[in-house]
py3Dmol code that shows the C-alpha trace and the ligand (Angstrom):
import py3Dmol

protein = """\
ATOM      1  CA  UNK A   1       5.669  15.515 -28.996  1.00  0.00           C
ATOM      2  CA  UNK A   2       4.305  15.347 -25.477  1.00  0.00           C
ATOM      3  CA  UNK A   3       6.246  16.771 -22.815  1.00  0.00           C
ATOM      4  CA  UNK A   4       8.413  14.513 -19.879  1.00  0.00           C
ATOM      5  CA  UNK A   5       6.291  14.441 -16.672  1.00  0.00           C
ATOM      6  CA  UNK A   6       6.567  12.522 -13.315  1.00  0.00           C
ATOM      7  CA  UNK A   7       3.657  10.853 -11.341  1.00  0.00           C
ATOM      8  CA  UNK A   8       4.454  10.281  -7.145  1.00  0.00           C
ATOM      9  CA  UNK A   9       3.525   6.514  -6.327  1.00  0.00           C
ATOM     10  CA  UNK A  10       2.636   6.658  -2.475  1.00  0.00           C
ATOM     11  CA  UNK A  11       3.129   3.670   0.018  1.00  0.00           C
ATOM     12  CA  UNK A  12      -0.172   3.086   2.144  1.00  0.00           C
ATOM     13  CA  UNK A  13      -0.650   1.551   5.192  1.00  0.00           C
ATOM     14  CA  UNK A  14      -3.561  -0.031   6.795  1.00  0.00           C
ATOM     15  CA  UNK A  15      -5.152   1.361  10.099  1.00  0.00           C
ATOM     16  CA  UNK A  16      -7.445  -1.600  10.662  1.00  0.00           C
ATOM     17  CA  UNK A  17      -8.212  -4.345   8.065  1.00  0.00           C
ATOM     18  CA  UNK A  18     -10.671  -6.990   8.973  1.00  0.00           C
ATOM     19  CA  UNK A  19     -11.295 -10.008   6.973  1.00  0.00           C
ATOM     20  CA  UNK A  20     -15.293 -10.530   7.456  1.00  0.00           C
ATOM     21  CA  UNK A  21     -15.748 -13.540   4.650  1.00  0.00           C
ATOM     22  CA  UNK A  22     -14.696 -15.824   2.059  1.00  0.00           C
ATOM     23  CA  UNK A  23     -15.886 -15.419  -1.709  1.00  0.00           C
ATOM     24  CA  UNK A  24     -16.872 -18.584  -4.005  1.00  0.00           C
ATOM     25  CA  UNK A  25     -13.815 -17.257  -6.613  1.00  0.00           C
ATOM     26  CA  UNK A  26     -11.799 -17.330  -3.758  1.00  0.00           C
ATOM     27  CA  UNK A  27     -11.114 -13.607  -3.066  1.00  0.00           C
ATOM     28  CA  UNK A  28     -12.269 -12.318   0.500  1.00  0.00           C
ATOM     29  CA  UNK A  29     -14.241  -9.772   1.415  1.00  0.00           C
ATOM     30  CA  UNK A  30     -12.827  -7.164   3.898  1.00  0.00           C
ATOM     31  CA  UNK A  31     -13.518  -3.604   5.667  1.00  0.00           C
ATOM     32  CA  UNK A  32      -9.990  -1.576   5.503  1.00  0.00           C
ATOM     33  CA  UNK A  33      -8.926   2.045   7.086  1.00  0.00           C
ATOM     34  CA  UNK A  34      -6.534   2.363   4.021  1.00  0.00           C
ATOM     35  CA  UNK A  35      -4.088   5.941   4.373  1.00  0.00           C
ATOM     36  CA  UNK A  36      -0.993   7.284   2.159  1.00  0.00           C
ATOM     37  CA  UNK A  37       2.039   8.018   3.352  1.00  0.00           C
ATOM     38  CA  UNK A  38       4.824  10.321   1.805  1.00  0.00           C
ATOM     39  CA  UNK A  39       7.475   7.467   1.229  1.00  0.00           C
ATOM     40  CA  UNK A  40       6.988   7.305  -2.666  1.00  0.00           C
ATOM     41  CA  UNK A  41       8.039   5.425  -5.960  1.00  0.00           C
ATOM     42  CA  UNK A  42       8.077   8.019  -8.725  1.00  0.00           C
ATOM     43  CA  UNK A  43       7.446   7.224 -12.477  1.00  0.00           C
ATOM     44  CA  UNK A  44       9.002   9.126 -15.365  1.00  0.00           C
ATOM     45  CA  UNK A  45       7.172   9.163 -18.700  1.00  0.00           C
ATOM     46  CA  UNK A  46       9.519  10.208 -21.345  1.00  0.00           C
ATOM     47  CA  UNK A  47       8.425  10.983 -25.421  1.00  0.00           C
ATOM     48  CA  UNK A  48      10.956   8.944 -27.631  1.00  0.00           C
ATOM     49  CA  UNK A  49      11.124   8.324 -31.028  1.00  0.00           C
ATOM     50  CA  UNK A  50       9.587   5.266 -32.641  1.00  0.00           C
ATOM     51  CA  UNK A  51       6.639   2.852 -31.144  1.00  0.00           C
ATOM     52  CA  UNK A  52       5.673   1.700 -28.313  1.00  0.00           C
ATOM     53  CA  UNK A  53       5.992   1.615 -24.932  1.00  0.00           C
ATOM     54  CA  UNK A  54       9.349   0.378 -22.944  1.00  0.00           C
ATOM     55  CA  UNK A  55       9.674   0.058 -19.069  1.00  0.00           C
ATOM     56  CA  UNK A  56      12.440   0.197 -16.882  1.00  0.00           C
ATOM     57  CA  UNK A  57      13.123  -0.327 -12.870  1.00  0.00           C
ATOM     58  CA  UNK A  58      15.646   1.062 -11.120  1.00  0.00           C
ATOM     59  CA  UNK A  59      15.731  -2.341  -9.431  1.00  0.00           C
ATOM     60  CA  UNK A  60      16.609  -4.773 -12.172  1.00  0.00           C
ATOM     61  CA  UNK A  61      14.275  -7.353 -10.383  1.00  0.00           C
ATOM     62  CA  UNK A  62      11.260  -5.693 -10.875  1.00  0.00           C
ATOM     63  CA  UNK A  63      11.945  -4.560 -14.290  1.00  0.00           C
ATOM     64  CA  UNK A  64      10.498  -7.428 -16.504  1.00  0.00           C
ATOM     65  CA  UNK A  65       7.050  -7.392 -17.915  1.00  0.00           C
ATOM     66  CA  UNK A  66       5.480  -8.865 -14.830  1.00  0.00           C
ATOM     67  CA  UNK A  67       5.763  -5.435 -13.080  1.00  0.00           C
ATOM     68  CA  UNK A  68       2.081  -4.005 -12.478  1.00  0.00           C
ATOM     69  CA  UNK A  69       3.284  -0.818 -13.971  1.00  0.00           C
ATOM     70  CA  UNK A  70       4.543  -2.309 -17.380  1.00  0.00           C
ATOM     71  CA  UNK A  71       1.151  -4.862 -16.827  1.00  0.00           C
ATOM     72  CA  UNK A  72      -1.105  -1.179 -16.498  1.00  0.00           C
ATOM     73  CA  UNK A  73       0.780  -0.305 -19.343  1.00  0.00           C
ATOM     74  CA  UNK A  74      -0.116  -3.229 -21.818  1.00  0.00           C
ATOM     75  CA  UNK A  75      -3.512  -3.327 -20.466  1.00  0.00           C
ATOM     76  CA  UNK A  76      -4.461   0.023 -21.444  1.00  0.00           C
ATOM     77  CA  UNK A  77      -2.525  -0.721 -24.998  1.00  0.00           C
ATOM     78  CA  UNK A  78      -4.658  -3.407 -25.597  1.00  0.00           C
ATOM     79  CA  UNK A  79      -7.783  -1.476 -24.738  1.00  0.00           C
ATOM     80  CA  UNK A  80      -6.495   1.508 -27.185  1.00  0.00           C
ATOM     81  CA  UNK A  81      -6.728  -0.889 -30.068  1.00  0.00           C
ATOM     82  CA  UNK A  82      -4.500   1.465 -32.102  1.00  0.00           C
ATOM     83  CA  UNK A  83      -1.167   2.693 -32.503  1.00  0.00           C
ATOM     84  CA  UNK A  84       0.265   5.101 -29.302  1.00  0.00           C
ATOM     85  CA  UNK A  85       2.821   7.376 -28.898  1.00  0.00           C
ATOM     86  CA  UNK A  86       6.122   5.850 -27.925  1.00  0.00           C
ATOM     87  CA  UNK A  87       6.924   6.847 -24.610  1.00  0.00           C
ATOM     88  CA  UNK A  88       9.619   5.320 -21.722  1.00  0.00           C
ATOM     89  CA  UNK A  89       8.609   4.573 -18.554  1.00  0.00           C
ATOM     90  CA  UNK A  90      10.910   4.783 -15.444  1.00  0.00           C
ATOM     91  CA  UNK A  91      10.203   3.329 -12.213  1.00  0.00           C
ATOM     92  CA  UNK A  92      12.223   4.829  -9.364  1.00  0.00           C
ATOM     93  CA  UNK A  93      11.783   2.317  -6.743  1.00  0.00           C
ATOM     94  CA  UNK A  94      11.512   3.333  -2.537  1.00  0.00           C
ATOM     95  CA  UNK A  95       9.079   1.230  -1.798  1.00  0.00           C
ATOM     96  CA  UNK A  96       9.541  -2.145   0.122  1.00  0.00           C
ATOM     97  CA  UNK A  97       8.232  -4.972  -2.399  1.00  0.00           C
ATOM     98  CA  UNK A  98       6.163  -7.911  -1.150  1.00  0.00           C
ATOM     99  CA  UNK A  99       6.137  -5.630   2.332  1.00  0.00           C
ATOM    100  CA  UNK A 100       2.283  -4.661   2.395  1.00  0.00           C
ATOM    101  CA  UNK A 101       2.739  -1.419   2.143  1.00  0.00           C
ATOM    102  CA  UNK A 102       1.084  -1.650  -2.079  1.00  0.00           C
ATOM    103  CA  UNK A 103       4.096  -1.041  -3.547  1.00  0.00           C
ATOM    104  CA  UNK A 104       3.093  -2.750  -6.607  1.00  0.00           C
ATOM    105  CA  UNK A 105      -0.225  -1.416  -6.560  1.00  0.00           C
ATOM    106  CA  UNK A 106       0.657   2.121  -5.969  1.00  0.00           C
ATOM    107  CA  UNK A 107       2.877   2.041  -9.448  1.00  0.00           C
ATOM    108  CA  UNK A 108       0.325   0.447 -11.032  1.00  0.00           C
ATOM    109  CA  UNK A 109      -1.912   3.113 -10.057  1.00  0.00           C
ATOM    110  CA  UNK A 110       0.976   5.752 -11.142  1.00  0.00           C
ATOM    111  CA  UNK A 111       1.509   4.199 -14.702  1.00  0.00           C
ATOM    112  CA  UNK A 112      -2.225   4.248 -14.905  1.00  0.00           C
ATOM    113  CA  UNK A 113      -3.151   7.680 -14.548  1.00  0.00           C
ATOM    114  CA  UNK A 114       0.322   8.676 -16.141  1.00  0.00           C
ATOM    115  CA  UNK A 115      -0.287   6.967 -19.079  1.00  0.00           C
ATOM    116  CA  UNK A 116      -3.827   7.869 -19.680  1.00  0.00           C
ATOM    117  CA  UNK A 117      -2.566  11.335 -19.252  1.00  0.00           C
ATOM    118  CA  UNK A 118       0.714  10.832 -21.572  1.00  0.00           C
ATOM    119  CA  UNK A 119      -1.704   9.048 -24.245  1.00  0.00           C
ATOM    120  CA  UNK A 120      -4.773  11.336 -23.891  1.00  0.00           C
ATOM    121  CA  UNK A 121      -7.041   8.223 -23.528  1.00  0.00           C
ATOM    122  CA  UNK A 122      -9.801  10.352 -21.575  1.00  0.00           C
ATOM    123  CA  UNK A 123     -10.519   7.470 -18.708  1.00  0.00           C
ATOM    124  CA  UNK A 124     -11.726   9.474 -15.775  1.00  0.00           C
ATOM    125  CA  UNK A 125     -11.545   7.825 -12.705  1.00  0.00           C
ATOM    126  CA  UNK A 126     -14.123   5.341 -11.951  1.00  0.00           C
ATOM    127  CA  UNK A 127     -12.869   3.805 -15.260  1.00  0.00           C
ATOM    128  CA  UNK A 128      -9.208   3.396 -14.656  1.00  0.00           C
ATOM    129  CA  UNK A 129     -10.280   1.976 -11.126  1.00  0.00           C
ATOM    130  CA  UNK A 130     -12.026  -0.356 -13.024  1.00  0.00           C
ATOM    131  CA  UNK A 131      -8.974  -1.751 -14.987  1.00  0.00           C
ATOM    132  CA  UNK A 132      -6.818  -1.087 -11.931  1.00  0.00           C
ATOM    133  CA  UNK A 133      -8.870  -3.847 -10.351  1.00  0.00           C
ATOM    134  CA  UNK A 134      -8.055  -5.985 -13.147  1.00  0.00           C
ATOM    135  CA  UNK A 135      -4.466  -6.013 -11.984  1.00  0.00           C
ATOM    136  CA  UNK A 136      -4.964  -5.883  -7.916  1.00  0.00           C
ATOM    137  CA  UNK A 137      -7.486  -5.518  -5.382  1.00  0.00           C
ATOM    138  CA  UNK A 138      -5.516  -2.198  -3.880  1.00  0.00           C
ATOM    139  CA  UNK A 139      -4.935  -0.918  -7.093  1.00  0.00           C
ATOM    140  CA  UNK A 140      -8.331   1.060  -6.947  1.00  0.00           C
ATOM    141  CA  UNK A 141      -7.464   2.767  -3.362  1.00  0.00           C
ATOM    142  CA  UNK A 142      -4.110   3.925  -4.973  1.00  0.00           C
ATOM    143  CA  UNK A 143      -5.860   5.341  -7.499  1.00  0.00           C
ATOM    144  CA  UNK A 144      -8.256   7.601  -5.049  1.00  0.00           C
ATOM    145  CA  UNK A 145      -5.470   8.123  -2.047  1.00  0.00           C
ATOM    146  CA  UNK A 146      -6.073   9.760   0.891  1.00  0.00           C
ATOM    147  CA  UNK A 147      -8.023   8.280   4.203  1.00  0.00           C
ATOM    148  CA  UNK A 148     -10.336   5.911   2.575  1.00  0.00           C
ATOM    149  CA  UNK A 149     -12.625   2.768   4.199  1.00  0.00           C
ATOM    150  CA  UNK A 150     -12.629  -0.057   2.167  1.00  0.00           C
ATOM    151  CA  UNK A 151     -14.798  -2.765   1.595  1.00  0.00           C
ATOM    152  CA  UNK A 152     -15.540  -5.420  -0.737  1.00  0.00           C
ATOM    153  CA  UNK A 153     -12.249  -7.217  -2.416  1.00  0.00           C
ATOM    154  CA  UNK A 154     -10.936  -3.518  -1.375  1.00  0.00           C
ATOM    155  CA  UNK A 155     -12.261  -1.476  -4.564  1.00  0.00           C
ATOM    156  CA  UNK A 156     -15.588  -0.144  -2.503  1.00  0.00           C
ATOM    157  CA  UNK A 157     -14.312   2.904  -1.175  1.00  0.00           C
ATOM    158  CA  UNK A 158     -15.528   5.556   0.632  1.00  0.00           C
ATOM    159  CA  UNK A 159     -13.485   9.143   1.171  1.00  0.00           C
ATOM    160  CA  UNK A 160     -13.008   9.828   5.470  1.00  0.00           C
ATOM    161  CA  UNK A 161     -11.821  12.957   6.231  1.00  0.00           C
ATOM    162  CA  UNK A 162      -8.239  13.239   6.449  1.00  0.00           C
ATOM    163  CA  UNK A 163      -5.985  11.651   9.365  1.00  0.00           C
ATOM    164  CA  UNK A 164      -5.124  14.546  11.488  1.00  0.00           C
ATOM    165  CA  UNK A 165      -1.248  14.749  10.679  1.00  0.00           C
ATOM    166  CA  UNK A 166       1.433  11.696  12.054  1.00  0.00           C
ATOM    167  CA  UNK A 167       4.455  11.203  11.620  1.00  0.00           C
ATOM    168  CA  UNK A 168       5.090   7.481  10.395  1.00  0.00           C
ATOM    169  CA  UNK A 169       7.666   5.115  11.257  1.00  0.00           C
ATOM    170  CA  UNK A 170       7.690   1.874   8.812  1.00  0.00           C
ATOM    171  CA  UNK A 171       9.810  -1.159  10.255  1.00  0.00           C
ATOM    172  CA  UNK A 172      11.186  -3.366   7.994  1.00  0.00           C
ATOM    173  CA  UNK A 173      12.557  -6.994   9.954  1.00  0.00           C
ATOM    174  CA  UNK A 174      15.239  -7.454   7.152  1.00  0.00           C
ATOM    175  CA  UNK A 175      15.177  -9.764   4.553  1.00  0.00           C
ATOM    176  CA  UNK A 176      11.323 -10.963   5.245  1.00  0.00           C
ATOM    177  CA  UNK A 177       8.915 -10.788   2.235  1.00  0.00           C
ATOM    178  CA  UNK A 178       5.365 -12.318   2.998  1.00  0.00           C
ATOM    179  CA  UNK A 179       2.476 -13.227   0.083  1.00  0.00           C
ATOM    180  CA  UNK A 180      -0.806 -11.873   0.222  1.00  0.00           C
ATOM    181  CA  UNK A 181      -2.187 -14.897  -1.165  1.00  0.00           C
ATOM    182  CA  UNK A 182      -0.598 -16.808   1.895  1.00  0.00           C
ATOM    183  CA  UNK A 183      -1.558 -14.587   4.330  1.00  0.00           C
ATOM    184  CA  UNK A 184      -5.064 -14.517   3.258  1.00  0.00           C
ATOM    185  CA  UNK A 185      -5.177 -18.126   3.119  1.00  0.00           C
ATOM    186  CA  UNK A 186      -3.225 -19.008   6.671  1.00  0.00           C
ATOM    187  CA  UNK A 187      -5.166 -16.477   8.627  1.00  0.00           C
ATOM    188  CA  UNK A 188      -7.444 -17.983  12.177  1.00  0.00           C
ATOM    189  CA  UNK A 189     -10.757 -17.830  10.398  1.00  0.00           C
ATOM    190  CA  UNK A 190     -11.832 -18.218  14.189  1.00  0.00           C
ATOM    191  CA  UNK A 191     -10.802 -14.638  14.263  1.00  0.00           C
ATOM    192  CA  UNK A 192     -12.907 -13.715  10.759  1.00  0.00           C
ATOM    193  CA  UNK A 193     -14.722 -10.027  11.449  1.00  0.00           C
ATOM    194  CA  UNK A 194     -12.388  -9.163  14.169  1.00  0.00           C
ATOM    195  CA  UNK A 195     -11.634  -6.106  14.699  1.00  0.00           C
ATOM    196  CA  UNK A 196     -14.405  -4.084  14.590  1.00  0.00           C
ATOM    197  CA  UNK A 197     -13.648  -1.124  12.653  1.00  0.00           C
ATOM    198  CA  UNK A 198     -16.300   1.232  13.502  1.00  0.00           C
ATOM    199  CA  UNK A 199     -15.037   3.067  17.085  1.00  0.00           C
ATOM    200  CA  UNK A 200     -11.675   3.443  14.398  1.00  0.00           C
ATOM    201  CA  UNK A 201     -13.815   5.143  11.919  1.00  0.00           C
ATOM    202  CA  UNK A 202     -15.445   7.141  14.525  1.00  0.00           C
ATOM    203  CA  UNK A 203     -12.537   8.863  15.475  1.00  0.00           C
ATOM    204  CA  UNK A 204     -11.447   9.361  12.500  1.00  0.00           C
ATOM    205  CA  UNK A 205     -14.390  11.020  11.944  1.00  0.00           C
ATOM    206  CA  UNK A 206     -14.038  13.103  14.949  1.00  0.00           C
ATOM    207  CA  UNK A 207     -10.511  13.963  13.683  1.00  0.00           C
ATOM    208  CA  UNK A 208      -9.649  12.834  17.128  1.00  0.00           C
ATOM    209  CA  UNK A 209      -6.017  12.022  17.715  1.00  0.00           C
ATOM    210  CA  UNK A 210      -6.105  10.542  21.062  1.00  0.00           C
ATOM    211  CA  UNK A 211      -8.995   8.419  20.334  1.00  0.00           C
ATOM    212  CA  UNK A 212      -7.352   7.343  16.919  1.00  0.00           C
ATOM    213  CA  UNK A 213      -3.844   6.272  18.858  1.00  0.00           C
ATOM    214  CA  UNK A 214      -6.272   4.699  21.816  1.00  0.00           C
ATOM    215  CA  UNK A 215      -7.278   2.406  18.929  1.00  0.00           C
ATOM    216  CA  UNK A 216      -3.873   1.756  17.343  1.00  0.00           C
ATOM    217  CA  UNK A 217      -2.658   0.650  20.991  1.00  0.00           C
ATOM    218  CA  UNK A 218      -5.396  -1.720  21.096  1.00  0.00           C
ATOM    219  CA  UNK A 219      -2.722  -4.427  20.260  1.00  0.00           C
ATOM    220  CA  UNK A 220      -5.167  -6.482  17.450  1.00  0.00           C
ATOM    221  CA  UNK A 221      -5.462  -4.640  14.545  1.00  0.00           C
ATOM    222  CA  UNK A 222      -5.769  -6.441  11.381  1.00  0.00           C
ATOM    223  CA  UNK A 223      -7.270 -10.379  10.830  1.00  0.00           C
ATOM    224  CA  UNK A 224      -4.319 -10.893   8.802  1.00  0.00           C
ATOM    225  CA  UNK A 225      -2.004 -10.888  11.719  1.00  0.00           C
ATOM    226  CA  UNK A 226      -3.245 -14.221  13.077  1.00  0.00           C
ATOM    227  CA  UNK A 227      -1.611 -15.946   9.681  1.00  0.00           C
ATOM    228  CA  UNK A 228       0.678 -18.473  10.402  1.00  0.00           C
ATOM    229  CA  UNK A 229       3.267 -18.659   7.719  1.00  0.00           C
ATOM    230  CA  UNK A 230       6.978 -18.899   6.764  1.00  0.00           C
ATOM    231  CA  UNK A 231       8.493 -15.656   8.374  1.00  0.00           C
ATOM    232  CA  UNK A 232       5.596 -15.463  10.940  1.00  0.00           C
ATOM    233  CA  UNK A 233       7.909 -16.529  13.523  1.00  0.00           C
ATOM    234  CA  UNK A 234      10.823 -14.270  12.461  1.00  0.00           C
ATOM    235  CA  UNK A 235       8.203 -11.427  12.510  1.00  0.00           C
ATOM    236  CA  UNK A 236       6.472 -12.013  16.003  1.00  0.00           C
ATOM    237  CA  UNK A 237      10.012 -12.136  18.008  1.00  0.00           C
ATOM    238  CA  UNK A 238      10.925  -8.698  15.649  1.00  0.00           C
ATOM    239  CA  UNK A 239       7.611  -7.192  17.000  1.00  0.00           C
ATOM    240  CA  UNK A 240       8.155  -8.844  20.671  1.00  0.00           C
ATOM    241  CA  UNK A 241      11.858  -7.247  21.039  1.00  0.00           C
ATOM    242  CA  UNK A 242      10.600  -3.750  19.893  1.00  0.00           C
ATOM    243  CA  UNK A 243       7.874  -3.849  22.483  1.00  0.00           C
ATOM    244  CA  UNK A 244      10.155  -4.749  25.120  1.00  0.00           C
ATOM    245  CA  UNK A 245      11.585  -1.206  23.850  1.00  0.00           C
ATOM    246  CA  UNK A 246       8.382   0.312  25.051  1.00  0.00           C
ATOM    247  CA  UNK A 247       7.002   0.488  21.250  1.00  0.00           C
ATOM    248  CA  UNK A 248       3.912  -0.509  19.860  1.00  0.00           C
ATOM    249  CA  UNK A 249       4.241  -1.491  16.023  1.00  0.00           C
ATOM    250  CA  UNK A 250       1.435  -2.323  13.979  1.00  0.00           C
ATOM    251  CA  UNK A 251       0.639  -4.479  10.804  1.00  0.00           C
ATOM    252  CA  UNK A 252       0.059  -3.720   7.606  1.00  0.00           C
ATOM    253  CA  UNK A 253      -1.858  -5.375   5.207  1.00  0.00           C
ATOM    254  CA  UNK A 254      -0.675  -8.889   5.184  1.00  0.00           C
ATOM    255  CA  UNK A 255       3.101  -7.458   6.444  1.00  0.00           C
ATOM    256  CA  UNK A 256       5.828  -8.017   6.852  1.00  0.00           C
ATOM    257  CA  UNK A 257       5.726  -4.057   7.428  1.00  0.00           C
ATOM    258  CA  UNK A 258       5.187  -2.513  11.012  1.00  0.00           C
ATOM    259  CA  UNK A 259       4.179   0.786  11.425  1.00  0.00           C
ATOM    260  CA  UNK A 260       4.184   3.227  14.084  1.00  0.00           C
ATOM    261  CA  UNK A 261       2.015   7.021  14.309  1.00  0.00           C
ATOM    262  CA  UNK A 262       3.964   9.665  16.194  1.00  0.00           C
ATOM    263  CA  UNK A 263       2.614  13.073  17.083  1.00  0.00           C
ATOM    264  CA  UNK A 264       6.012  14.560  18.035  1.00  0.00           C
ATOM    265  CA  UNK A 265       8.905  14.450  15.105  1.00  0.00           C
ATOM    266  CA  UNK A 266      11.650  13.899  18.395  1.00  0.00           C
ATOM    267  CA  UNK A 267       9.632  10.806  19.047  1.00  0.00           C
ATOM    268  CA  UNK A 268       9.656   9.424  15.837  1.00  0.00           C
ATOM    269  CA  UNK A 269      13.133   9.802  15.397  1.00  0.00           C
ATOM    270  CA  UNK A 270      13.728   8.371  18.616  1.00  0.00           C
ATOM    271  CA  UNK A 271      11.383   5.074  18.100  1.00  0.00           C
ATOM    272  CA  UNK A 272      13.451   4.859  14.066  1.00  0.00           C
ATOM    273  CA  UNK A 273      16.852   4.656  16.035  1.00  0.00           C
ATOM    274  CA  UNK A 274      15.112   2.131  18.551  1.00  0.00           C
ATOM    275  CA  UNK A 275      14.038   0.280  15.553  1.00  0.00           C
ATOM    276  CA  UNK A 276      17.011   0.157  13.672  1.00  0.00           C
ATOM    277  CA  UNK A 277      19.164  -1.124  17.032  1.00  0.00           C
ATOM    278  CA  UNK A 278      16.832  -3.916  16.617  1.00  0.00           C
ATOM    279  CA  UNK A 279      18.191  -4.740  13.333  1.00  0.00           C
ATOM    280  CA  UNK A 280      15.106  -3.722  11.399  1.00  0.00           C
ATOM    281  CA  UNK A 281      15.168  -0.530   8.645  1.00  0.00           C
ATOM    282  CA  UNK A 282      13.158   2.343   9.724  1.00  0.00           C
ATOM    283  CA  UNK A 283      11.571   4.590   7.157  1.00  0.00           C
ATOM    284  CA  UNK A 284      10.512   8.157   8.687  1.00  0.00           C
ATOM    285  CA  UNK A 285       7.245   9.449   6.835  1.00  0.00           C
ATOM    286  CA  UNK A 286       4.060  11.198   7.200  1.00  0.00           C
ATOM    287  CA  UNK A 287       0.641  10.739   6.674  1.00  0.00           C
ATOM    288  CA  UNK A 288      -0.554  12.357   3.525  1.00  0.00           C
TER     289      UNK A 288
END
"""
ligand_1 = """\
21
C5P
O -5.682 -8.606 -5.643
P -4.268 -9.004 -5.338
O -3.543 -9.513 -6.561
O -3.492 -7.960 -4.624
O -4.380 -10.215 -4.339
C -3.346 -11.116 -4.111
C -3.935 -12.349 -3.447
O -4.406 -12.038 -2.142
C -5.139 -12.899 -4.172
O -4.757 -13.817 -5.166
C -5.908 -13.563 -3.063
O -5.348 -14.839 -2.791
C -5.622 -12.692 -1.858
N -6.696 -11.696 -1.614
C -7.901 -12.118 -1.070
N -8.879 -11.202 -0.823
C -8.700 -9.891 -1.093
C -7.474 -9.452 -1.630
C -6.493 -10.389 -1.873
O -8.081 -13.321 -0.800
N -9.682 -9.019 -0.830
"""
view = py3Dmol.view(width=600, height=400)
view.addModel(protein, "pdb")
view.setStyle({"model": 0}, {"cartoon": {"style": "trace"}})
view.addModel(ligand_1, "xyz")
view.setStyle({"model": 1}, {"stick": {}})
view.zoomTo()
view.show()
């Protein structure tokens, strides 16, 4: 019998998304700075007796068969087309869901390459990025990690070198869960291939800090951030109040997650208590 093993399931956040078109099957095309952090889901395979695969969540909510993990999981059974070894799956949830931070994608990712591992299905990468992006457009970037650009529906990616180190501060306005789908579809297509990406990419090529935060303080970010939807309003006076705190919190993805980079640890702790007396949650992290 196989041995128990766990697989990490890193958060990402996006350093500059811009939403350059719309598709005919109704998907858009984008150019993303996508980066890892160390806040994590973890997944547990475990060798049991008897068939099949069973999944569990350490949030009840997300343990039905509409998780991407347990969805990974019956997509690659189907491919199989034969009988696996029984194995349980645990999801140990950190993650904020619906938050943009792919959460869902990132254990979908994890149960991918776990399972391929745990079943010895021999898929190496570009294939299991393949299925990945049967079950979510950031499902391929999870799969890769690291400082990618991404184009296309998000699966085009292309390896940067790796963010010179941050410290990460995630605000969460409490409560507030956003959909892609409506974020993607409220957005000012006024503001469609705004921001440019490329002075970003540039200093990321550089591996230059300063030039990388100069960016970030740039105020507009990410397209998505013109969508006007339920929560928008709830989010802007969040982001407003924390500014008036001297901070500058970024999207990402299609939100409701804020992010911050700090060079200095002191700093970062500092901004997480400012963000928390703003009634947000904080998560302290790092880039990966
Ligand atoms: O691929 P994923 O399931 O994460 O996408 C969720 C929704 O976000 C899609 O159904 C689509 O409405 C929107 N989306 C998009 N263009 C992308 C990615 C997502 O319009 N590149």
């Amino acid at each position: 019998m196989a041995n128990s093993f766990t697989v990490k399931a890193p958060a990402k956040i996006n350093l500059g998304l811009t939403v350059t078109s719309r598709r005919q099957d109704g998907y858009h095309e984008l150019e993303s700075v996508m980066q890892q952090v160390s806040l994590a889901d973890t997944l547990l395979f475990e060798p049991i007796q008897g068939t099949g695969w069973h999944f569990f969540c350490t949030d009840r909510d997300l343990s039905g068969p509409d998780n991407l993990a347990a969805r990974a999981a019956a997509l690659l059974e189907e491919r199989a087309g034969k009988s696996l070894p029984a194995v349980n799956i645990t999801l140990y949830k950190n993650i904020p869901v619906e938050a943009g931070l792919a959460g869902g994608s990132a254990d979908c990712a994890a149960a991918l390459a776990g399972l391929n591992r745990f079943w010895g299905l021999g898929y190496d990468l570009a294939e299991l990025q393949e299925l990945g992006l049967l079950l979510g457009s950031d499902v391929p970037y999870c799969l890769k990690g690291g400082t990618a650009l991404a184009w296309g529906r998000g699966e085009k990616l292309e390896r940067l070198p790796p963010l010179p180190f941050f410290w990460v501060v995630l605000v969460l306005p409490a409560g507030l869960r956003m959909s892609t789908a409506s974020a993607y579809k409220n957005f000012d297509k006024n503001k469609m291939g705004e921001p440019a990406l490329t002075p970003l990419v540039t200093a990321i090529r550089e591996g230059s800090r300063s030039k990388i935060l100069k960016w970030l303080g740039r105020g507009f970010t990410n397209t998505l951030e013109t969508a006007f939807m339920p929560g928008t309003d709830i989010l802007k006076e969040k982001k407003r109040a924390l500014e008036h705190r001297g901070l500058r919190p970024i999207l990402s993805g299609s939100g409701p997650a804020l992010f911050m980079l700090h060079e200095n640890y002191y700093e970062a702790c500092k901004a997480a208590r400012m963000v928390e007396e703003a009634n947000c949650r904080a998560y302290l992290c790092w880039t990966l």
